[in-house]
C-alpha positions, -999 to 999 in steps of 0.1 A, spaced: 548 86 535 559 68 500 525 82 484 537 119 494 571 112 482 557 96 447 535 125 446 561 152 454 590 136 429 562 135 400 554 174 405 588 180 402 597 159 372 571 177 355 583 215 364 601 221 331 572 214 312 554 237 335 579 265 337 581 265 299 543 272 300 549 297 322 570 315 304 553 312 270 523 330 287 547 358 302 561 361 267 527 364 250 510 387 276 545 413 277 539 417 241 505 423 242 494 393 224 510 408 190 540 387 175 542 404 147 579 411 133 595 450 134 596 467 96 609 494 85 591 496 53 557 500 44 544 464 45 538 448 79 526 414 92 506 417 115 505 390 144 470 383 160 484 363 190 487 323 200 467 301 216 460 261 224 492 258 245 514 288 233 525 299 206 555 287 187 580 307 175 578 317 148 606 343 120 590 364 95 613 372 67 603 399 38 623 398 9 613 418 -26 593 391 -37 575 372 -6 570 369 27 580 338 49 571 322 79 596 303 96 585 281 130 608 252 152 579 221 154 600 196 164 587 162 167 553 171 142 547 154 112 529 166 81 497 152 93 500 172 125 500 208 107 477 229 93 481 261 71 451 279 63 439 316 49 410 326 66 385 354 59 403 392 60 438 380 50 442 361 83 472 331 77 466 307 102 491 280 113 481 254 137 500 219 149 500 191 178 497 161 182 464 142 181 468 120 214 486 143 239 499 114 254 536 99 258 536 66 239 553 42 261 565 8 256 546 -19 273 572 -38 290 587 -4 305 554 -1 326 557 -33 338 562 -42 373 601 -30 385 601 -2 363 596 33 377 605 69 359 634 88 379 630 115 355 606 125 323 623 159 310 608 150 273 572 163 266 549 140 266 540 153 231 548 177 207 531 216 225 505 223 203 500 260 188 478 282 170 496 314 153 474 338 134 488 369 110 468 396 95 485 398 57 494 429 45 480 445 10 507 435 -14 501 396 -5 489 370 -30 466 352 -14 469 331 -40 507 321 -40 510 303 -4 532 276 0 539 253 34 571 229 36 579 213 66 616 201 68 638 186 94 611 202 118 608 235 104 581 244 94 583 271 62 555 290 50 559 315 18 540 342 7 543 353 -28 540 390 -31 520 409 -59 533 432 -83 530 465 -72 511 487 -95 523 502 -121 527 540 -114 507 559 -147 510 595 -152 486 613 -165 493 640 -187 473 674 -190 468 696 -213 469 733 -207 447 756 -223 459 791 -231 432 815 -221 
């Protein structure tokens, strides 16, 4: 009878971590498996879904001169994230932890200890978010901060093109 209890208390200290889960799926397949932001102008960011545990979420500001990327990774260190630009403009930002594993003291495990509750995740989620960069991007001008576990990635735009006019002359038949 105590193993079914044990077994029963266990499932149910986990079900946050499940019902987060849960709902980071329902978020991601009501949306289509598009996180990109709403624009009114002409430049979009386009998002190209999550994956590897859900997708963090993630702010996407434009201002006149870049574009940035603003995701909560709480409990991530620098060694943890990734930033990278793959081929067709993709930005990809990936995190977690390397163990997946609560690290526990020793002596807590030790005989007369026993968990009543575990509401902390027994790591940081991990997440994979990919956007498609629009045109006016520089590829070249990508920057990635993270600070008190936020994780800030800028996107320098380009120039846009100087408008020429091209003058023609009329001929007088």
């Amino acid at each position: 009878m105590t193993e079914l209890f044990d077994t029963a208390v266990t499932s149910l200290l986990h079900l946050p971590e499940v019902l987060d889960r849960l709902a980071a799926a329902d978020g991601d397949r009501r949306s289509g498996g598009h996180h990109g932001a709403h624009h009114h102008g002409h430049a979009r960011v386009h998002g190209l879904g999550g994956g590897g545990g859900g997708g963090a979420p993630v702010d996407i500001v434009e201002t006149p001169g870049e574009y940035s990327f603003l995701l909560d990774v709480p409990g991530l260190s620098k060694s943890d994230i990734q930033v990278t630009l793959e081929e067709d403009r993709v930005l990809v930002m990936k995190g977690g932890s390397n163990n997946g594993k609560r690290k526990r003291e020793e002596e807590e495990e030790g005989e007369g200890c026993r968990y009543i509750r575990l509401e902390r995740r027994a790591a940081p989620r991990s997440f994979v978010r990919k956007f498609r960069l629009p045109e006016d991007a520089d590829t070249g001008g990508i920057a990635a901060r993270c600070e008190n576990g936020v994780l800030t990635v800028t996107v320098k735009k380009q120039p846009p093109p100087e408008k020429k006019t091209k003058s023609v002359q009329v001929t007088i038949a």
